[in-house]
C-alpha positions in Angstrom: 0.0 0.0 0.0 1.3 3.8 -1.0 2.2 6.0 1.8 -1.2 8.2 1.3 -3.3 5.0 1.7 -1.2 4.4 5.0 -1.4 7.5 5.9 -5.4 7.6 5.0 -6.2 4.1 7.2 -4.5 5.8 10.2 -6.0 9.3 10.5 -9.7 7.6 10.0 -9.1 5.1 11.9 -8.1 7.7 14.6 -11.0 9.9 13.7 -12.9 6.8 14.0 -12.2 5.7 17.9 -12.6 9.1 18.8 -15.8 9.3 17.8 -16.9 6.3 19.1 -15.4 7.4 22.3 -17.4 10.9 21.7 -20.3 8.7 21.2 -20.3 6.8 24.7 -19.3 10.2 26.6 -22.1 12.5 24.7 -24.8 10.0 25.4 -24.1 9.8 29.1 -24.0 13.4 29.1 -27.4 13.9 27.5 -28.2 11.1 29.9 -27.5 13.0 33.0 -28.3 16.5 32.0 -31.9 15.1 30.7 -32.1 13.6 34.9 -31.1 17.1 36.2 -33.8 18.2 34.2 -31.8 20.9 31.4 -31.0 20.5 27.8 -28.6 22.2 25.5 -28.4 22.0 21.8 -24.8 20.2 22.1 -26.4 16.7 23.5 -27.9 16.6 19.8 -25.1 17.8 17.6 -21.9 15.6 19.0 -24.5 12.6 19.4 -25.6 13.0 15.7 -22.0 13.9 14.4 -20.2 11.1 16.3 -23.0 8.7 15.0 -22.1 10.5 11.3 -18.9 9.4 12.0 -19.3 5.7 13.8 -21.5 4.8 10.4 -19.3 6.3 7.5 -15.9 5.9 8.7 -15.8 2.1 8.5 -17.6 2.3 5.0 -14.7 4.4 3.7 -12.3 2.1 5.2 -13.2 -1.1 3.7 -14.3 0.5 0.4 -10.3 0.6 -0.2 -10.5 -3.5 0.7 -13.2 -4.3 -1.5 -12.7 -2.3 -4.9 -10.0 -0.1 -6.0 -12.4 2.8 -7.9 -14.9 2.4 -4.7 -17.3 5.3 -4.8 -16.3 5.6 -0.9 -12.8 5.5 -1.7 -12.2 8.0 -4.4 -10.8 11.9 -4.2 -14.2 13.8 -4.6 -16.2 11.8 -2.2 -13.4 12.2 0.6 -12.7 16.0 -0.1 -17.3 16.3 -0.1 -17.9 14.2 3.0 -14.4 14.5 5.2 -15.3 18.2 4.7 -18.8 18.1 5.4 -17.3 15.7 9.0 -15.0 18.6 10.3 -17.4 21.2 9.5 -19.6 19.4 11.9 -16.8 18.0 14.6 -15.7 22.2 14.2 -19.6 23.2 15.3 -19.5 20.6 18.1 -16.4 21.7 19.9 -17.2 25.4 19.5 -20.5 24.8 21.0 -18.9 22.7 23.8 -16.6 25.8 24.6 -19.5 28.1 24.1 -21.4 26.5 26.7 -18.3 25.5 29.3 -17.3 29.3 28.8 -21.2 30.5 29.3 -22.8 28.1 31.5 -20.8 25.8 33.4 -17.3 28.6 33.7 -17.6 27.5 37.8 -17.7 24.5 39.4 -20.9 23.2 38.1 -22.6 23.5 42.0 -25.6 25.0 40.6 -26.8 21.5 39.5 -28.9 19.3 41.6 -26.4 16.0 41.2 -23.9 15.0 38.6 -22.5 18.4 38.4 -18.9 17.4 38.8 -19.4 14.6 36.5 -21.6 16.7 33.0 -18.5 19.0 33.8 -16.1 16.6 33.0 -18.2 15.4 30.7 -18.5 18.2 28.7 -14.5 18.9 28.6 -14.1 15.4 27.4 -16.6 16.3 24.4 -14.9 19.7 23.9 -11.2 17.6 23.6 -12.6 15.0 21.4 -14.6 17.1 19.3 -10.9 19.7 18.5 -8.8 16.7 18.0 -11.3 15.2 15.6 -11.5 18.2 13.9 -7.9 19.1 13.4 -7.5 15.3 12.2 -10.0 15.5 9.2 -9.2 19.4 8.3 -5.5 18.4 8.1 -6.6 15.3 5.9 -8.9 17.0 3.8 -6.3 19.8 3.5 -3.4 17.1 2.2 -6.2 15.4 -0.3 -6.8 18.6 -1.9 -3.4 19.7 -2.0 -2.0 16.1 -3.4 -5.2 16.5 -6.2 -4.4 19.6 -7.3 -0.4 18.7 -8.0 -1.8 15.4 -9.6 -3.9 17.0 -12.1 -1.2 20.0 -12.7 1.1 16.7 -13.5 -1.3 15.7 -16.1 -3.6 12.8 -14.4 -6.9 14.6 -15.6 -9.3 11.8 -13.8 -7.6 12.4 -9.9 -10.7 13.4 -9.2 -12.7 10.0 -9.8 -9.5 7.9 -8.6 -8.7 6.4 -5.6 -7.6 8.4 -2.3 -5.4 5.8 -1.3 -3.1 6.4 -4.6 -2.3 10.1 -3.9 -0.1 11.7 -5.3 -0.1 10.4 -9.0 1.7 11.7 -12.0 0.5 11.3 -14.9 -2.5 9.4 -16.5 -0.1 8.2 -19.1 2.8 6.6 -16.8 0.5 3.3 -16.6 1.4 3.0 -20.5 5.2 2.5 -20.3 6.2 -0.7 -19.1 9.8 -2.3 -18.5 11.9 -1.0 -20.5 10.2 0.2 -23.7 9.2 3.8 -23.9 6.7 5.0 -26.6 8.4 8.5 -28.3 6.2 11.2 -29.8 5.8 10.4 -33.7 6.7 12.8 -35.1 3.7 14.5 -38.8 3.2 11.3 -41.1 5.0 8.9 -39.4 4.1 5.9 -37.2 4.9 6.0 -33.4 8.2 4.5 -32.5 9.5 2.2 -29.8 13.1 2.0 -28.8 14.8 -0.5 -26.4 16.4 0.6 -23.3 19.1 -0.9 -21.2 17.3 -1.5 -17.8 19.5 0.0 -15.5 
């Protein structure tokens, strides 16, 4: 496997166990703020982003097992949905800080029970919800970046290509084999092959 498809498995499988972990935390959060009788519009947006997460993630990992040109592997559906992901994870931890900032800056006494705990809670959410953010922006950053030099390098369908084969070169490198090399032919005359000493 290339070095981007390494590189790819680790940072979604990273994104991936810390949304799970995001998952378990948020929903004993909403859990205990729903007993002390309050709701804020975070308990919805990490549980349904780190469910987003949980469900796709795995999908765009074993797409790379299963086919090549997967539709859940290629360049435009990771740049769409990966940004579509951090946009989310971004909303999730600024709402976090928003409220930890607004509503729970002291020592969360104010609450009937639990206090201590939704506190911690909701710093948990906050850290998950930054680091999974910064992990799919900087992904999504380094697909766009590696596209863009692949198509300035003459590979016109990066877009529809697998993630996992970042950067290519050129569409045409997957025509010369061994060591025969097809020359430009020059008005009139048939293209020419010459040998090459293998070095």
């Amino acid at each position: 496997m290339a070095f981007f498809g390494v590189f790819r498995w680790f940072i979604l499988t990273l994104v991936l166990m810390l949304a799970i972990s995001t998952l378990g935390v948020a929903g004993h959060f909403t859990h205990l703020f729903h007993r002390s009788g309050g709701y804020i519009p975070l308990e919805g947006l990490a549980l349904a982003t780190a469910a987003l997460t949980v469900l796709t993630l795995p999908i765009m990992l074993l797409s790379d097992l299963i086919a090549r040109r997967a539709f859940f592997s290629r360049v435009n559906w990771d740049l769409l949905w990966l940004f579509v992901l951090w946009a989310l994870w971004l909303s999730s931890a600024a709402l976090a800080t928003h409220n930890r900032l607004d509503r729970f800056s002291g020592s969360c006494r104010f609450l009937a029970f639990s206090g201590s705990t939704i506190c911690r809670e909701l710093r948990a959410i906050e850290g998950l919800s930054y680091a999974s953010w910064i992990l799919l922006m900087l992904y999504t950053f380094a697909v766009f970046v590696s596209a863009i030099t692949s198509h300035s390098r003459g590979h016109r369908g990066v877009w529809q290509s697998a993630s996992r084969g970042l950067p290519y070169t050129s569409e045409f490198d997957g025509r010369q084999r061994g060591n025969v090399a097809t020359t430009a032919p020059t008005t009139g005359a048939p293209p020419m092959t010459q040998t090459q000493p293998v070095v």
